[in-house]
C-alpha positions as CSV (number, residue, x, y, z in Angstrom):
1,X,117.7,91.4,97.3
2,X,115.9,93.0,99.9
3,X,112.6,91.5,101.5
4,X,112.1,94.4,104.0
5,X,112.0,97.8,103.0
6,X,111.2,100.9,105.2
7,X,108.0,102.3,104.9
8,X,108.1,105.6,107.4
9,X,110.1,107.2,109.6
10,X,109.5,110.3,111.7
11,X,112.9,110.5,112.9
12,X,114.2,109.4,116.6
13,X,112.0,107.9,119.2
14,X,109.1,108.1,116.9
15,X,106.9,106.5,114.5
16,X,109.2,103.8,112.5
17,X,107.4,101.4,109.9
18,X,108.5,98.7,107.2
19,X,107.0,96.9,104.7
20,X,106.7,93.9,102.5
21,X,104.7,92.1,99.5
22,X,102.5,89.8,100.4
23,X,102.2,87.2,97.6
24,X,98.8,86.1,99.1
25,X,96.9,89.5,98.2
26,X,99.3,90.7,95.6
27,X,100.1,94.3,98.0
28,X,102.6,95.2,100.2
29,X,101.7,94.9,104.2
30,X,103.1,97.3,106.7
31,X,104.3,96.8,110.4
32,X,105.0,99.4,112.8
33,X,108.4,98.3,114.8
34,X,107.8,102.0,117.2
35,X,104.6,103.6,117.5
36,X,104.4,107.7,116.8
37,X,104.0,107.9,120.7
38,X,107.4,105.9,121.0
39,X,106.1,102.9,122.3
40,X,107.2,99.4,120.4
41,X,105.6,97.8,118.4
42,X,106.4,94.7,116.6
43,X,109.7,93.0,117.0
44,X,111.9,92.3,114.2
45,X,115.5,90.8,113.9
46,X,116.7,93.6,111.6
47,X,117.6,91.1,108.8
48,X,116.4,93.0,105.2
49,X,116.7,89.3,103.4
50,X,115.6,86.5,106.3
51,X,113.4,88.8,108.5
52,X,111.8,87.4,111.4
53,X,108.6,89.5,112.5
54,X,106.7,88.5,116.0
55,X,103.4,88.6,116.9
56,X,101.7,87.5,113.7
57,X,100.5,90.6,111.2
58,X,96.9,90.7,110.4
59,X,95.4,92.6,108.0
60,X,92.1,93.4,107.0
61,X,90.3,94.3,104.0
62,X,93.6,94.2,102.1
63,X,93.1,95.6,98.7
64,X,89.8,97.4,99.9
65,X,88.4,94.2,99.4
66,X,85.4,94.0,102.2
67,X,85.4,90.8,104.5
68,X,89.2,90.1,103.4
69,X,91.4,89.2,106.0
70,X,95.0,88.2,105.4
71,X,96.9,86.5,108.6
72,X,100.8,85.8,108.6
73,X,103.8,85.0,110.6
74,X,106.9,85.8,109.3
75,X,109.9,83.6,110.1
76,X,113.2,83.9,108.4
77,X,112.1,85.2,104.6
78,X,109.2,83.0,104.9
79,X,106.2,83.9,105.2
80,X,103.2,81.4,106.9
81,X,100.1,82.1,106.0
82,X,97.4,81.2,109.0
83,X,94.0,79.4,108.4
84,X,91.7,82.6,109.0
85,X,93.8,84.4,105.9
86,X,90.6,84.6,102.8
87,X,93.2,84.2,99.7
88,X,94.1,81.0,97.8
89,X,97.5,80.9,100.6
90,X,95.8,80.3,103.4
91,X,97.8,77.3,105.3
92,X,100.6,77.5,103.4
93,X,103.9,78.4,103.7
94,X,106.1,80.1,100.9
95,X,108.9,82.8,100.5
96,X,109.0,86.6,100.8
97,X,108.9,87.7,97.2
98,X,111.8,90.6,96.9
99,X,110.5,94.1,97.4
100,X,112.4,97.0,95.3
């Protein structure tokens, strides 16, 4: 099952987004791999089940929650969870849940 699931897209050279869940907040995170203006954004190997997304995602106030911060690499269907992340995951490593 899928990992990676496509979140928006405005057609050709245009705004392009996926998403996943993030088993740290309990919400699914979004990245933008082209920006509406066309320029890129971050890179991703294209893989729906081991993705690899570079530079790190960041997120903040996740769930509306104020002061929340939740900070993650993702590397192969894993995702690693960095020390300023503000959920119980913080420093740890663990699979991308599936994402229907």
């Amino acid at each position: 099952m899928a990992k990676i699931k496509l979140y928006y897209d405005n057609g050709p050279g245009k705004g392009k987004a996926y998403f996943f869940m993030c088993p740290g907040c309990g919400e699914k995170h979004a990245f933008w791999v082209r920006n509406n203006d066309g320029s890129e954004g971050w890179k991703w190997n294209g893989d729906f089940e081991k993705p690899m997304v570079h530079p790190s995602i960041k997120v903040t106030t996740p769930g509306g929650k104020p002061g929340a911060v939740c900070h993650s690499f993702i590397t192969y269907g894993r995702i690693q969870f960095l020390d300023d992340c503000t959920h119980e995951l913080r420093g740890k490593t663990v699979d991308l849940p599936d994402i229907d």
